[in-house]
C-alpha positions as CSV (number, residue, x, y, z in Angstrom):
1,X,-17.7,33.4,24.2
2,X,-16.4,30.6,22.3
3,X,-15.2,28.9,25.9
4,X,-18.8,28.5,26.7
5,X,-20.3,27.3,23.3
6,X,-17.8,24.3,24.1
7,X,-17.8,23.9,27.3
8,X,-19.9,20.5,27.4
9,X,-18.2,19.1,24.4
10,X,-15.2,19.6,25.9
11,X,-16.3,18.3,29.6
12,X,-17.5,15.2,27.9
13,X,-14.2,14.3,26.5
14,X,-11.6,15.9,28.9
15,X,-9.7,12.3,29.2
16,X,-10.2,11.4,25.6
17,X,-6.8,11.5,23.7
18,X,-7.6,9.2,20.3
19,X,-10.4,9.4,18.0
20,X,-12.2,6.0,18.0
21,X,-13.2,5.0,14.7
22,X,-16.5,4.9,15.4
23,X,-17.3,8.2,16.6
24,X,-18.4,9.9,14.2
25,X,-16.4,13.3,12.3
26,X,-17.6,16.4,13.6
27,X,-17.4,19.4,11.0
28,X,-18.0,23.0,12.1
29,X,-18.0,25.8,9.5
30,X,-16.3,29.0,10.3
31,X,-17.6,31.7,7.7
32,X,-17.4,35.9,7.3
33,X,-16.1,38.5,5.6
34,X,-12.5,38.3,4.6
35,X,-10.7,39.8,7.6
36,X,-12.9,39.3,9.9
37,X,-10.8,36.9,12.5
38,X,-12.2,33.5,11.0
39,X,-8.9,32.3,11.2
40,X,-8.3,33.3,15.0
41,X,-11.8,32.1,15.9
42,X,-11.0,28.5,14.4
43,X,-7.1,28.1,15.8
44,X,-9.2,29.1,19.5
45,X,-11.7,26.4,19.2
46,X,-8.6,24.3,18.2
47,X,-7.4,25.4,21.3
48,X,-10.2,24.7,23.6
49,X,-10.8,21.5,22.3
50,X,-7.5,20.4,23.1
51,X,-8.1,17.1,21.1
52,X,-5.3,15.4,19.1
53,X,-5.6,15.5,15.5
54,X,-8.2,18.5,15.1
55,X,-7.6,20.3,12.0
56,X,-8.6,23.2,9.9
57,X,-9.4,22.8,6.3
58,X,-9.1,26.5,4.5
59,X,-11.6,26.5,1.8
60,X,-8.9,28.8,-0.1
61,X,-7.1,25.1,-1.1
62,X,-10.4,24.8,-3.4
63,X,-10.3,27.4,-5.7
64,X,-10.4,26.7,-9.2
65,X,-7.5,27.0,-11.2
66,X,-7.8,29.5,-13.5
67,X,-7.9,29.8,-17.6
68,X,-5.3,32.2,-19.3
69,X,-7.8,34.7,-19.9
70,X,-8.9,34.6,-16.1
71,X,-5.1,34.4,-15.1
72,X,-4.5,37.7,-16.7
73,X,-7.9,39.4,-15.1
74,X,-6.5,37.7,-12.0
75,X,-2.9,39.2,-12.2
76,X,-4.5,42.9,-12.8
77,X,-6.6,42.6,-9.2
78,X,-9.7,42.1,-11.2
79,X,-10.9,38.7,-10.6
80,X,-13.4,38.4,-7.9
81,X,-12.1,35.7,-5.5
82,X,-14.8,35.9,-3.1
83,X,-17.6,34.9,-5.6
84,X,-19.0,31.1,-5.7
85,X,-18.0,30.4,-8.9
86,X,-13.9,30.7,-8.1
87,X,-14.5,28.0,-5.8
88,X,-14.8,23.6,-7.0
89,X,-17.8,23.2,-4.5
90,X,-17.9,19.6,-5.8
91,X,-14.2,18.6,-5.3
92,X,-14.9,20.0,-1.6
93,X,-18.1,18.2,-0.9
94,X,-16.9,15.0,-2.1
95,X,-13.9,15.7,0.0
96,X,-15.9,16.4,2.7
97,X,-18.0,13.3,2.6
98,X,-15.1,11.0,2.1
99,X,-13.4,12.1,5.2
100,X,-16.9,11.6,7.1
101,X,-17.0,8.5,5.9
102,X,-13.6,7.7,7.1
103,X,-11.5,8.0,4.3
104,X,-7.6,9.3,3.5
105,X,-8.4,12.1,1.1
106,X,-5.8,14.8,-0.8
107,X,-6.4,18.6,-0.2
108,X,-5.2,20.4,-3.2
109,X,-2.6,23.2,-2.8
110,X,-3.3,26.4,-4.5
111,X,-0.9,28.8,-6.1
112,X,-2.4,32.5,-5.9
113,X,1.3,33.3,-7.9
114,X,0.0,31.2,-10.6
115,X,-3.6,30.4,-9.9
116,X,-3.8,27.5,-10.6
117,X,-3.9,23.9,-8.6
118,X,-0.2,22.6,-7.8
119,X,0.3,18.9,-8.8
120,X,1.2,18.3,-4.9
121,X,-1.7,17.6,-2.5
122,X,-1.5,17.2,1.4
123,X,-2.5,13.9,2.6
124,X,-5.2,14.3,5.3
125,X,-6.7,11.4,7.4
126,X,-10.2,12.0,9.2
127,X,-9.9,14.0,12.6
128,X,-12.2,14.1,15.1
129,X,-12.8,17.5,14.3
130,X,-12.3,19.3,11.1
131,X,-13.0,23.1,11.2
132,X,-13.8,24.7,7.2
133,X,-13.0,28.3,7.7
134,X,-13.6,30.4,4.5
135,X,-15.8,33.4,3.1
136,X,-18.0,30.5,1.7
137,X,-18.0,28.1,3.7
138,X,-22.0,28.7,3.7
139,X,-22.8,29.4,0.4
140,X,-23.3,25.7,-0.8
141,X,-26.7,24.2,0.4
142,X,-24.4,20.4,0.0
143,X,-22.0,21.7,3.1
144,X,-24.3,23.1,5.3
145,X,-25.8,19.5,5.4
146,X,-22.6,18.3,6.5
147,X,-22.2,21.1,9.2
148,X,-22.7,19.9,12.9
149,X,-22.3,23.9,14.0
150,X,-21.9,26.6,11.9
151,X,-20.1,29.8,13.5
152,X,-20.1,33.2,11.3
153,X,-17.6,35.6,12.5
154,X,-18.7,39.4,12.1
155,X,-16.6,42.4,12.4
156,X,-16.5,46.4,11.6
157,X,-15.9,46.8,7.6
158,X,-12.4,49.1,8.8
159,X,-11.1,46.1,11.0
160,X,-11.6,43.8,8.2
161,X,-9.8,45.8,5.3
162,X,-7.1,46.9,7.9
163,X,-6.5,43.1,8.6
164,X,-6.8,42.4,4.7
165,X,-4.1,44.3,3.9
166,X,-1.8,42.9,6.4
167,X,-1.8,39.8,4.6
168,X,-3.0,40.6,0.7
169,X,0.8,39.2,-0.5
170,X,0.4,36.1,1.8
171,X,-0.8,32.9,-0.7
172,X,-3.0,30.8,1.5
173,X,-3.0,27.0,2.1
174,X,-4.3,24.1,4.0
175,X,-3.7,24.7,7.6
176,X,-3.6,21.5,9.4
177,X,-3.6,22.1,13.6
178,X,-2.9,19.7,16.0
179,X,-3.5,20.3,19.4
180,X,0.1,18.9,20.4
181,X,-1.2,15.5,22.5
């Protein structure tokens, strides 16, 4: 599936092993229901790709942080996570549009413990290819014009709560991939 939707782009550049400045960044956006496999879909394209310095940016780094009154909604299961407004869409698409344009930028570290943003960022310089995996990756009209491909991973409601569960106690980060080269 995925093998063929790359297949040319990764024919093209078989011998390529650097990222020439003047290429421009490619962004694909990985969206669907929590559980659904967006984060195996996006380490495979990693995978396939097999370029140096291709990364995945989880949108989960960009939640807001939370005020005490949220906080304690949050700590009794209550807050809804997977609307829009838990997540700084501006911080992201500037983000976004610095690292297209070339820049070093800072992804923020979330704390689902605390909810809130951790003073520490991770440094991240442009890759050739950046893959933004989250539930929302869609939702704001400023990131799909960013987008070069947009991929929404779909699966049974059952698989996606079983997988959910799995990992409802793990907090969840930036995920910077490399292919190794």
């Amino acid at each position: 599936m995925l093998e063929s939707e790359f297949r040319h782009f990764t024919m093209s550049r078989q011998n390529t092993r650097y990222h020439c400045p003047w290429e421009p960044m490619i962004i694909v956006g990985v969206a669907g229901s929590s559980g659904s496999g967006k984060s195996s879909v996006s380490q495979e394209i990693i995978n396939l790709l097999d370029l140096p310095g291709a990364s995945i940016l989880v949108m989960d780094s960009f939640y807001k942080t939370l005020t005490p009154e949220e906080n304690a909604i949050a700590h009794a299961d209550e807050y809804d996570f997977d609307s829009p407004l838990a997540i700084d869409f501006d911080v992201l698409v500037k983000l976004l549009r610095d690292l297209k344009k070339g820049l070093k930028v800072d992804i923020p570290i979330y704390s689902f413990k605390k909810h809130q943003r951790e003073p520490e960022t991770t440094p991240m310089h442009p890759p050739r290819v950046l893959i933004l995996e989250g539930i929302l990756a869609f939702t704001d009209p400023r990131i799909l014009e960013l987008l070069d491909l947009k991929i929404f991973v779909e699966a049974d409601m059952d698989v996606c709560l079983g997988r959910r569960s799995k990992y409802s106690d793990t907090p969840f980060l930036i995920s910077h991939s490399d292919s190794g080269h």
